[in-house]
C-alpha positions as CSV (number, residue, x, y, z in Angstrom):
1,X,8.8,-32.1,1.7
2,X,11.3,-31.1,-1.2
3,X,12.1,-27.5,-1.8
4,X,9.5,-26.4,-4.4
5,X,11.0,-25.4,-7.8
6,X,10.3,-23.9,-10.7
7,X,8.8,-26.9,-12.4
8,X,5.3,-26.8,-11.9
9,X,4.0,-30.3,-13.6
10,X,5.6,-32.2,-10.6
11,X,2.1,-33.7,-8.5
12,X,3.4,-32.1,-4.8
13,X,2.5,-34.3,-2.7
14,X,-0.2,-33.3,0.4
15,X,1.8,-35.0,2.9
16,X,4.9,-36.1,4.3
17,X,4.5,-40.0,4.4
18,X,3.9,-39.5,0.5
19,X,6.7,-37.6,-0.5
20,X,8.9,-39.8,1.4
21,X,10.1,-37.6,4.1
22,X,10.0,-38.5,8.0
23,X,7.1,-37.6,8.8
24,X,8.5,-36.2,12.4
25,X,10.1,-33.0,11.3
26,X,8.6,-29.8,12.9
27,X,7.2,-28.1,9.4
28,X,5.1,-31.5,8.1
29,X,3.7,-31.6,11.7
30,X,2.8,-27.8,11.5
31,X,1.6,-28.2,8.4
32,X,-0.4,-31.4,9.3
33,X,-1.8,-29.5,12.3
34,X,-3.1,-26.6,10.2
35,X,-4.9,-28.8,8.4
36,X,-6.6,-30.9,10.7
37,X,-7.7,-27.6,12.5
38,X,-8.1,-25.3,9.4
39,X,-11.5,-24.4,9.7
40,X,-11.4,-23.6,13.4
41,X,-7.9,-21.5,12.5
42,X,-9.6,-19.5,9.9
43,X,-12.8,-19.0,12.4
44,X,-10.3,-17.7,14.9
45,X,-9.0,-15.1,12.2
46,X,-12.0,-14.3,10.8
47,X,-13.1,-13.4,14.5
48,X,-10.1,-11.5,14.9
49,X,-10.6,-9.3,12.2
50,X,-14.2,-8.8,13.0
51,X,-13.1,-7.7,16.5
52,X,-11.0,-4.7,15.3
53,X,-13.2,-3.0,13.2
54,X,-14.6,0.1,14.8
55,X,-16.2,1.9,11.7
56,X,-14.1,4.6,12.5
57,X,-12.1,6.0,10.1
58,X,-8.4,6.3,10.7
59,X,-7.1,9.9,9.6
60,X,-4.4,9.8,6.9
61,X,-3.8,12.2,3.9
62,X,-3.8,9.8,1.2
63,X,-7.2,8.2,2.7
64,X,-8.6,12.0,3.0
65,X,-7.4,12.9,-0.9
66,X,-9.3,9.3,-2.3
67,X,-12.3,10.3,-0.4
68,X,-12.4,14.0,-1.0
69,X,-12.1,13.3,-4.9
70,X,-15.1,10.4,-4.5
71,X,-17.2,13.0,-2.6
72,X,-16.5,15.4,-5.7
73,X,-17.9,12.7,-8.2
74,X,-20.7,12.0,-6.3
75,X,-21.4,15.9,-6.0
76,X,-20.9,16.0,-9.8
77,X,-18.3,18.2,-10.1
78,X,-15.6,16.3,-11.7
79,X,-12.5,14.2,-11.2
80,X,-11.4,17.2,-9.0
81,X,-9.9,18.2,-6.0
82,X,-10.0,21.6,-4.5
83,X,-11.6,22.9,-7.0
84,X,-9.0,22.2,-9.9
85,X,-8.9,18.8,-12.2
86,X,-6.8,15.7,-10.3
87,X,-3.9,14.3,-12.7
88,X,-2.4,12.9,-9.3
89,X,-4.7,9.6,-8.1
90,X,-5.4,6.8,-9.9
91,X,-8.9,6.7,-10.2
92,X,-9.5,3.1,-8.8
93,X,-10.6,3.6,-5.6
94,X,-12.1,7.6,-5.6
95,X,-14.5,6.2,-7.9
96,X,-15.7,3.5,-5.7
97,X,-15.3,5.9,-3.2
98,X,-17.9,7.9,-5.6
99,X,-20.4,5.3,-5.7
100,X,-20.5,5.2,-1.8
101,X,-21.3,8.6,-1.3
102,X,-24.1,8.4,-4.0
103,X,-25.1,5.2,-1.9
104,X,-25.0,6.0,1.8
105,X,-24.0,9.9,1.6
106,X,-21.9,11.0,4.9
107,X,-21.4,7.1,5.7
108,X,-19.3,6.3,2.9
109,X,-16.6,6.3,5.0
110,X,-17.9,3.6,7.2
111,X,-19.1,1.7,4.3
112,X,-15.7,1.9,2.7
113,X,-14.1,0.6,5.6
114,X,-16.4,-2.3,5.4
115,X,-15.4,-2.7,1.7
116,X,-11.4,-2.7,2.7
117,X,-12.5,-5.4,5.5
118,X,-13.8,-7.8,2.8
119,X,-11.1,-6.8,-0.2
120,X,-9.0,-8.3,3.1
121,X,-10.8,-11.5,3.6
122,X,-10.7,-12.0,0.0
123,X,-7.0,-11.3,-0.5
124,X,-6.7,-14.0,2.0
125,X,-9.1,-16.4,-0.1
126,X,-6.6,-15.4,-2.9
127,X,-3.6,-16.2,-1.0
128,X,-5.1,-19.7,-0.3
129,X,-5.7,-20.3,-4.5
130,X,-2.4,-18.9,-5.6
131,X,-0.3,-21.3,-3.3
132,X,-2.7,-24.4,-3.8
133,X,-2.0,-24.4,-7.2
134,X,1.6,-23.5,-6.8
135,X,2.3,-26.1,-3.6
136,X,0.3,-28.3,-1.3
137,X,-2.8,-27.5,0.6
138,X,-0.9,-27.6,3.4
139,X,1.8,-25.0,2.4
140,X,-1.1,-22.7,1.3
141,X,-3.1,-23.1,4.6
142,X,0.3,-22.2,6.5
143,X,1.1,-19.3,3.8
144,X,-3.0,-17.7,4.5
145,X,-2.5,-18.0,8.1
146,X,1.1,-16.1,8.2
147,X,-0.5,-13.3,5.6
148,X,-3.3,-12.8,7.9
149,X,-1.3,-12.8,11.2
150,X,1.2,-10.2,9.3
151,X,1.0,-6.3,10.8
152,X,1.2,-4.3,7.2
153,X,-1.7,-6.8,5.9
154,X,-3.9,-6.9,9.2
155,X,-3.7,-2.6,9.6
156,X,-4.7,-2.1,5.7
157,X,-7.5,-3.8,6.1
158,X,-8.9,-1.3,8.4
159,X,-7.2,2.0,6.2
160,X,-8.8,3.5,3.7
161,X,-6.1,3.0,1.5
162,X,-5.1,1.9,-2.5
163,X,-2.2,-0.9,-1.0
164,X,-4.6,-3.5,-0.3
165,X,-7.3,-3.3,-3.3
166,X,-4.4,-3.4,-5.4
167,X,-3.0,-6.5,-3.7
168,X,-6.4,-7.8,-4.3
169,X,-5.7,-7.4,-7.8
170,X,-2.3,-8.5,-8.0
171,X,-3.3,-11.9,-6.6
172,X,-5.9,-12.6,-8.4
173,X,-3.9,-12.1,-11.6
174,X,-1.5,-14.0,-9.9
175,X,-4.1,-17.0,-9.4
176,X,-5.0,-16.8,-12.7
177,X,-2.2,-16.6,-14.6
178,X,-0.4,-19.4,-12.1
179,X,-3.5,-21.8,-13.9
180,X,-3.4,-20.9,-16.9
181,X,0.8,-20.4,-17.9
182,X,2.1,-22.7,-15.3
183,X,-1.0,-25.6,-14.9
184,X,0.2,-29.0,-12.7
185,X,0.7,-32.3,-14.2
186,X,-0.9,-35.3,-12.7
187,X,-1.0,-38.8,-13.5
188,X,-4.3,-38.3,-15.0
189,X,-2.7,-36.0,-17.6
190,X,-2.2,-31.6,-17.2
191,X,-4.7,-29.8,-15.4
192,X,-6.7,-27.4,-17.6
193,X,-7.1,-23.8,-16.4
194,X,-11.1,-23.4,-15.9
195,X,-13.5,-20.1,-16.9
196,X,-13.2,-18.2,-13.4
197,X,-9.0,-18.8,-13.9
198,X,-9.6,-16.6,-16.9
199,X,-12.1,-14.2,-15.2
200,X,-9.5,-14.1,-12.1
201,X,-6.8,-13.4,-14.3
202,X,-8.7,-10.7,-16.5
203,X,-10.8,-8.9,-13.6
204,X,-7.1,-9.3,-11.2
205,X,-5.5,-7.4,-13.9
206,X,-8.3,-4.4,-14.7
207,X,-8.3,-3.5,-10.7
208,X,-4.9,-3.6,-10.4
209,X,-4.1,-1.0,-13.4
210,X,-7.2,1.1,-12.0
211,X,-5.4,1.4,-8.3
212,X,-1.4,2.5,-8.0
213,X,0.8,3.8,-10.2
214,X,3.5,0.9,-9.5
215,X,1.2,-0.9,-11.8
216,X,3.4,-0.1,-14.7
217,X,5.9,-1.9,-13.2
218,X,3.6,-4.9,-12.6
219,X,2.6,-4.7,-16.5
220,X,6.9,-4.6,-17.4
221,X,6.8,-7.6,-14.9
222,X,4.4,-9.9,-16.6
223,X,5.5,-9.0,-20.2
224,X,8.8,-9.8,-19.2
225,X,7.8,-13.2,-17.4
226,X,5.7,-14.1,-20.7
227,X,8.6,-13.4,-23.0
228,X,11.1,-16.0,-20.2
229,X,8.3,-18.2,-20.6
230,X,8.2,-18.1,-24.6
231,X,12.3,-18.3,-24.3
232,X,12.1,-21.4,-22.1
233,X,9.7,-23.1,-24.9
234,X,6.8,-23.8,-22.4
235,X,4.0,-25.2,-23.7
236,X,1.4,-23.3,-23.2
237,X,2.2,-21.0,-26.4
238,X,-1.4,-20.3,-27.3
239,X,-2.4,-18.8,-23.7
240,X,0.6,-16.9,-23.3
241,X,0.3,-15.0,-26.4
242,X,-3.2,-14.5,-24.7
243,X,-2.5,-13.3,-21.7
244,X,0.3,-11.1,-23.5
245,X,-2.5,-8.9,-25.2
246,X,-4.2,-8.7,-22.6
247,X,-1.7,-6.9,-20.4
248,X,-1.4,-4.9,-23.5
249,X,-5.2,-3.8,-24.3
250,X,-5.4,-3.6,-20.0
251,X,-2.5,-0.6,-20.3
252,X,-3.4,0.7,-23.4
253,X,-7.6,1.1,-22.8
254,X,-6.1,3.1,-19.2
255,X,-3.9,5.3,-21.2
256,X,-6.7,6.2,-23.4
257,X,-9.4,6.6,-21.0
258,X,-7.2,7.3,-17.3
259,X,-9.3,10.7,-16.0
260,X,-6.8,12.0,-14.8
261,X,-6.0,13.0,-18.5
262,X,-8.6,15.6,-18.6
263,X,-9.7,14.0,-21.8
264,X,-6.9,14.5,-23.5
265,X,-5.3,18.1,-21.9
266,X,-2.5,16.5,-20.6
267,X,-0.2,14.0,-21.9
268,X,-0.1,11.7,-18.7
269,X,-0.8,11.6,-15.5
270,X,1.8,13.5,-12.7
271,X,2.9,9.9,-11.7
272,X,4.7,9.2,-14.6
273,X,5.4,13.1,-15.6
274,X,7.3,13.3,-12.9
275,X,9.1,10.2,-13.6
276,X,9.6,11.5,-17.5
277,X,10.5,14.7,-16.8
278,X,12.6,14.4,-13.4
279,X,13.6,11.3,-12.6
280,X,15.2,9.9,-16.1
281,X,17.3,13.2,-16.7
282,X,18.5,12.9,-13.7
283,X,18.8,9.0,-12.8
284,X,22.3,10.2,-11.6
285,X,21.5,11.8,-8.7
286,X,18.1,9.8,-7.8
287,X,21.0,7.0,-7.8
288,X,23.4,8.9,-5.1
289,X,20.0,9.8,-3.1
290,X,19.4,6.3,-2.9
291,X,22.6,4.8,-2.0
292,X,22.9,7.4,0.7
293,X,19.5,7.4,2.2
294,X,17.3,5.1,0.4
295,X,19.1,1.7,0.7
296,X,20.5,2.1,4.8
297,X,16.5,2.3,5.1
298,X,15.8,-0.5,3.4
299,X,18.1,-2.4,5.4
300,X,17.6,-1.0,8.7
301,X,13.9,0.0,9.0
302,X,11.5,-1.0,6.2
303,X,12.5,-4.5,5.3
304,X,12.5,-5.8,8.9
305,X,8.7,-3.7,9.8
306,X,7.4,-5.4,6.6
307,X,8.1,-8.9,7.3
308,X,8.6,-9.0,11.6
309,X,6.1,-5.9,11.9
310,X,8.6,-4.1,13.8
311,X,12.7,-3.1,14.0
312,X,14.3,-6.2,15.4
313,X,17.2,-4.3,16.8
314,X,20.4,-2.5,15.2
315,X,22.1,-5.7,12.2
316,X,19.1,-8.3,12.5
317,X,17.3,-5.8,10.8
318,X,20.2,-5.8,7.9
319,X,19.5,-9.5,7.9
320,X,15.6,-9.2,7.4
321,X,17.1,-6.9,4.3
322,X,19.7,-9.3,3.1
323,X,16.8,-12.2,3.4
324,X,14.5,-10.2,0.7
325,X,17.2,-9.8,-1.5
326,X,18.3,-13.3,-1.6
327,X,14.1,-14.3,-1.8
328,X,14.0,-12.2,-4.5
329,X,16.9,-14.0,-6.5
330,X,15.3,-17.4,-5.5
331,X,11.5,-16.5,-6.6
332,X,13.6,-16.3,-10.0
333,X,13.7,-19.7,-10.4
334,X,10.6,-20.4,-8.4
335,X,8.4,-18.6,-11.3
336,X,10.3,-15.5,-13.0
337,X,6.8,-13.3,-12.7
338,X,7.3,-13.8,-8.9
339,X,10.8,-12.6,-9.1
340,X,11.2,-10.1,-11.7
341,X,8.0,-8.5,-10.0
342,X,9.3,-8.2,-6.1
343,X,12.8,-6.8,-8.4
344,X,10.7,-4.1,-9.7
345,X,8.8,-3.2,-6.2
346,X,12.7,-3.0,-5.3
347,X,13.8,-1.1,-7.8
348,X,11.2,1.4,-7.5
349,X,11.6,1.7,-3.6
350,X,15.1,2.5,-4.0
351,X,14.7,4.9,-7.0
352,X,11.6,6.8,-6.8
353,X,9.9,6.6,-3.5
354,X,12.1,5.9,-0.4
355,X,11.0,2.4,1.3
356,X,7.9,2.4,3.6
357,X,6.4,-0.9,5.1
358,X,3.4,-0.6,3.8
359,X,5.0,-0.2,0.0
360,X,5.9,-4.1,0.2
361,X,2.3,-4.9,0.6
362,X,2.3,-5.7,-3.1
363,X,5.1,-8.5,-2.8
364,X,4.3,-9.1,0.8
365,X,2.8,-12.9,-0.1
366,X,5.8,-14.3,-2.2
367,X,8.4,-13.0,0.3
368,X,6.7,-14.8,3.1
369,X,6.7,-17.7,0.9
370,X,10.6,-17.7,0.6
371,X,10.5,-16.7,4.5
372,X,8.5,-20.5,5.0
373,X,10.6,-22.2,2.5
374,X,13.8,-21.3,3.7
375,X,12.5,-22.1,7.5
376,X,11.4,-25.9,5.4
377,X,15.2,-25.9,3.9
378,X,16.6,-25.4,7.7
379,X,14.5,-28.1,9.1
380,X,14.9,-30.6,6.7
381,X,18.7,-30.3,6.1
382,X,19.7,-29.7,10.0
383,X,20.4,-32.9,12.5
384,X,18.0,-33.1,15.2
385,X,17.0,-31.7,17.8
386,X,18.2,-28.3,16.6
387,X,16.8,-28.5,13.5
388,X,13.7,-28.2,15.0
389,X,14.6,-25.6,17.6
390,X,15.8,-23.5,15.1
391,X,12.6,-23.2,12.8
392,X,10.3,-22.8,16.2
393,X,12.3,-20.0,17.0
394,X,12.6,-18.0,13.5
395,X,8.7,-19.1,13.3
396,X,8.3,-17.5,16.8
397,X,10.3,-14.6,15.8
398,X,8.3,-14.0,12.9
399,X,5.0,-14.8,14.1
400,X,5.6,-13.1,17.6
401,X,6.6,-10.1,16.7
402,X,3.6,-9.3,14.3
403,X,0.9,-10.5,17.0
404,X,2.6,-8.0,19.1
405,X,1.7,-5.1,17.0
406,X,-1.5,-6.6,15.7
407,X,-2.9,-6.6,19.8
408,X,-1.4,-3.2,19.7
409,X,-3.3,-2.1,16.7
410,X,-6.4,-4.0,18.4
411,X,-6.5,-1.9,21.7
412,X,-5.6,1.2,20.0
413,X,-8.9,0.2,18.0
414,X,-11.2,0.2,20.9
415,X,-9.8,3.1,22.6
416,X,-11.8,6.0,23.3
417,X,-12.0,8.8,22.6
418,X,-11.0,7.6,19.2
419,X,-8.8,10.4,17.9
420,X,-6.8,10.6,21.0
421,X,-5.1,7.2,20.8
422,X,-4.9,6.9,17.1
423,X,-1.7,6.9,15.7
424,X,-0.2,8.1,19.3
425,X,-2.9,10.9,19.4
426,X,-1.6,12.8,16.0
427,X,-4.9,14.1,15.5
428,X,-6.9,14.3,18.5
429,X,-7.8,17.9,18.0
430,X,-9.2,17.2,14.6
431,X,-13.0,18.1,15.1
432,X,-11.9,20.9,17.7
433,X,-10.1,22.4,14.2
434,X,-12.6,21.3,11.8
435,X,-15.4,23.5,13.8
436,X,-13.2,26.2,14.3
437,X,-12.7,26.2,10.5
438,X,-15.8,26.3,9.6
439,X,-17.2,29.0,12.3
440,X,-14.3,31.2,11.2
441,X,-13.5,30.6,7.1
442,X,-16.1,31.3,4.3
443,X,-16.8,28.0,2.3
444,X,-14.2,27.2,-0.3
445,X,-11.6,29.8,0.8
446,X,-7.5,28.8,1.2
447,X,-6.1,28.0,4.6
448,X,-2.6,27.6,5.0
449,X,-2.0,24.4,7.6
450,X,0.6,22.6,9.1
451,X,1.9,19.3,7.7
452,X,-0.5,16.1,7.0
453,X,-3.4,18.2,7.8
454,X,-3.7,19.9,4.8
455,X,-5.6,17.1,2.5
456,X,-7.1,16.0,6.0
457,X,-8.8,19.2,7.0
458,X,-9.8,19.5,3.1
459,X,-12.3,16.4,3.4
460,X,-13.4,16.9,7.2
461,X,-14.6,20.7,6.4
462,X,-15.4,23.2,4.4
463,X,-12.5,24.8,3.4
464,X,-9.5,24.3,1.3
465,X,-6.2,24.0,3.2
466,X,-2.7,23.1,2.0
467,X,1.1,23.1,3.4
468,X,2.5,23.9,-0.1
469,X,1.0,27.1,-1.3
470,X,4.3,27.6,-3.6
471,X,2.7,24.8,-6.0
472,X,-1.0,26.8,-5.9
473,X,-1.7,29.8,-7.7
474,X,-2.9,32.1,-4.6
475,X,-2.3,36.0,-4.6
476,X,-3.0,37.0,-0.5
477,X,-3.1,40.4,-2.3
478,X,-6.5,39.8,-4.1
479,X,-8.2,36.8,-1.9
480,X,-8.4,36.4,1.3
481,X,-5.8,33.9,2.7
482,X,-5.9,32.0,6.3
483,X,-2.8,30.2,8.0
484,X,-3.4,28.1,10.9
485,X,-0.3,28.5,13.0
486,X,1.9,27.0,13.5
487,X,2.2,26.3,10.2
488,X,5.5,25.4,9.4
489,X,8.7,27.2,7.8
490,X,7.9,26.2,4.8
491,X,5.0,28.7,4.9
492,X,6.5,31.0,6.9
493,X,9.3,31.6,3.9
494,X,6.2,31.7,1.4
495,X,4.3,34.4,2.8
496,X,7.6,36.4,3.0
497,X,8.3,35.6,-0.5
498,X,4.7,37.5,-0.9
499,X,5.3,40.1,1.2
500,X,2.7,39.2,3.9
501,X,3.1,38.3,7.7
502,X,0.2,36.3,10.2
503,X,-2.2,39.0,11.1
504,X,-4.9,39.2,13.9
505,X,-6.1,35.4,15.4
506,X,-9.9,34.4,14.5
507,X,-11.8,32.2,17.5
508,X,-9.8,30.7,20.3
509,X,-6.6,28.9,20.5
510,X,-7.1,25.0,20.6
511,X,-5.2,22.6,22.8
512,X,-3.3,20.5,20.3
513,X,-2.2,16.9,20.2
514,X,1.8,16.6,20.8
515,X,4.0,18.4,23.6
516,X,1.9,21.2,24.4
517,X,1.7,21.9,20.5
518,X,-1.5,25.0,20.1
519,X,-3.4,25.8,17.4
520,X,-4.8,29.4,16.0
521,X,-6.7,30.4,13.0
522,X,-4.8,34.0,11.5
523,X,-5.8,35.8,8.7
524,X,-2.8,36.8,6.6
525,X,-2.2,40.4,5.7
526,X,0.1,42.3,3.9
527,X,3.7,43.4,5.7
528,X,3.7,47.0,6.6
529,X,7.5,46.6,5.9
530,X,7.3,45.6,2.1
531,X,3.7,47.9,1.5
532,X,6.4,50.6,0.2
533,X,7.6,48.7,-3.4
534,X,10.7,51.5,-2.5
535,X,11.5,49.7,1.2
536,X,11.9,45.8,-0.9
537,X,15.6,45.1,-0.6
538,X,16.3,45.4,-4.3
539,X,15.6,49.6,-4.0
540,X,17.5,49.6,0.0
């Protein structure tokens, strides 16, 4: 089959005998194969997924922050967290997370993972819709089956996390916006987008806004794409314009009613103040940082995790960066939406937030689409035999690799007890803390923790614990302040700066998770040293 361009009234052909292509190179036999076996393929995944899920939820302190806001809703007090208004998280998914705990109280969690497993079997239904009308059935059969066999895809789907609802959202704009802007001609005359292309597009659109804050850059992306697509003189005029105030109302009706605003107290949310007010005065030096630390990521870490599940070893995984970068430059010409948004995903990572796996999520199904295209473009252009040596082994490769760390993901699933495997046993003295805390510490009062189990131990007790008491307002000198050692030197230096040192330990000392690592509960009280305001160093 011929590479697939940008010109989407060409009829693709559903196999290779009709396009004119030997029908004995490796991809149209793959493809043909998926399709004869489809619905025993997708049984098999489906199956799969089922397997893994445990109802157990998988500590993390984004996944504790989402749920602790949603528990506050559900309590009625407020788009909150730790008692002060949340200008932080989009409110997406804490207010579903709201509606649970009204629903099924202290099984929300459980019934949000549930919810995450089916936003995963319908980002795969999604999948399937936006390369059918893009491709072949074949192509999008092969492009369902590599996003569900992916590592980044398969472990969101049991995380209680914003990356995959917002995928959810992305492609089912996607979907509908591939109908309706860019419909396939036929001989029977141009396809006409249908009322659920328009409901996909419109409801795609609303969830995405609602769940990350990288859906600015999705809303520059389709303006942009809509504006190519008004240059280019396509024909669909009348739906563009559409779909252009749409995007426009969608951003402007979350400006205007986003909670994190406090009804109106502050400007925006701290997303995009912290973009205004540190990032663009100082683009400069968030350039150098990324240069210097953001991009060797990129190129030897996140790129190759996101698309192989895993580091491939030191320069292949340059090559899984290079490979994006040239996808990216090729979806251009595929559809400009598709490229200009994986640019912006890009730009961001290499800007604003360093690169993470799980960050590509959002552009995970076009870059595998360029992954199977160029694989297509190697087999059909190469003599045989090696032509199709070479794609079975990059398909192995690619494939391989992520079933590798999906059966990893799968046993650390089933292992138990739970919190001593997951995530290499990170938190395996959770509910020996959680108790203490709660034995020991009034309700409501502020305990200093270590790192990552500040938001964590937040949600599991009663308390409130941090790691960055510097961005709090707490005085140790009139409340009563806890610090569960070891803590960390960033609150070591704080409590100096206050003049306070870890008093007497409350309860016992727990076994941690890591090396020996051991946990006590101190209350903090004041340094003997600094009581005297003439023994500070400024009167010595």
């Amino acid at each position: 089959m011929a590479l697939v361009t940008n010109h989407a009234s060409v009829d693709i052909p559903t196999s290779p005998e009709a396009a004119g292509l030997p029908c004995g190179s490796l991809s149209d036999r793959l493809k043909l194969l998926v399709e004869r076996h489809r619905y025993a393929i997708f049984a098999a995944v489906l199956l799969l997924y089922l397997a893994c899920f445990n109802g157990l939820w998988r500590p993390d302190p984004d996944s504790a922050l989402y749920l602790t806001i949603g528990r506050n809703l559900a309590l009625g007090n407020g788009y909150a967290y730790q008692g002060q208004p949340q200008h932080l998280v989009f409110p997406g998914l804490p207010v579903a997370l709201g509606g649970l705990f009204k629903i099924f109280n202290q099984s929300a969690p459980r019934a949000a993972l549930i919810l995450m497993l089916m936003a995963g079997v319908a980002a795969l239904a999604l999948t399937y819709r936006v390369f059918l009308l893009h491709s072949d059935r074949g192509t999008a059969l092969v492009m369902t089956l590599a996003m569900a066999t992916t590592r980044i895809f398969y472990r969101s789907c049991f995380e209680i996390l914003t990356d995959l609802p917002f995928l959810v959202g992305v492609l089912a704009f996607l979907a509908g916006f591939e109908a309706i802007v860019h419909p396939r001609r036929t001989p029977a005359g141009t396809a006409c987008a249908r009322w659920f292309d328009w409901v996909l597009l419109i409801v795609g659109l609303g969830l995405a806004v609602l769940m990350r804050p990288v859906m600015w850059a999705l809303v520059l992306s389709i303006v942009a794409a809509l504006i190519v697509s008004l240059l280019r003189g396509n024909s669909r005029r009348p739906q563009i314009l559409v779909c252009f105030a749409l995007v426009i109302i969608a951003a402007a009706c979350f400006y205007w009613m986003d909670p994190r605003r406090g009804g109106g107290s502050v400007a925006m949310g701290d997303y995009e103040s912290e973009i205004v007010k540190t990032v663009l005065p100082h683009f400069q030096q968030f350039l150098h940082r990324s240069i210097s630390e953001f991009l060797p990521r990129f190129f030897e870490a996140s790129a190759a995790q996101a698309i192989f599940g895993t580091r491939i070893g030191p320069g292949l995984n340059s090559l899984a960066g290079v490979f994006v970068i040239g996808a990216t430059i090729w979806l251009f010409r595929v559809r400009p939406l598709w490229g200009i948004w994986v640019f912006m995903v890009l730009l961001l990572m290499f800007t604003v937030v360093k690169p993470l796996d799980r960050y590509f999520l959002p552009v995970l199904p076009l870059l595998l689409f360029a992954w199977w295209r160029a694989l297509v473009w190697i087999d059909h252009r190469m003599s045989r035999p090696w032509s199709d040596r070479v794609f079975l082994f990059l398909l192995c490769v690619g494939f391989g690799t992520n079933f590798a760390r999906i059966g990893q993901l799968f046993v650390e699933q089933h292992r138990r007890p739970f919190l001593q495997y997951c995530e290499d046993g990170t938190f395996a003295s959770l509910d020996q803390v959680t108790r203490l805390l709660n034995s020991q510490v009034a309700p409501r009062s502020w305990v200093l923790a270590p790192m990552k189990l500040g938001r964590i131990l937040t949600f599991r007790s009663s308390v409130y614990a941090t790691h960055t008491p510097e961005r709090l307002d707490l005085d140790p000198r009139a409340q009563q302040i806890y610090v569960l050692e070891p803590a960390g030197d960033q609150v070591m230096e704080w409590l100096k700066q206050k003049g306070c040192v870890v008093g007497p330990q409350l309860g016992t000392t727990i076994q941690g998770n890591r090396g020996g690592e051991r946990f006590s509960l101190h209350l903090i009280v004041l340094d003997p040293s600094a009581a005297n305001p003439h023994n500070t160093p400024e009167h010595r």
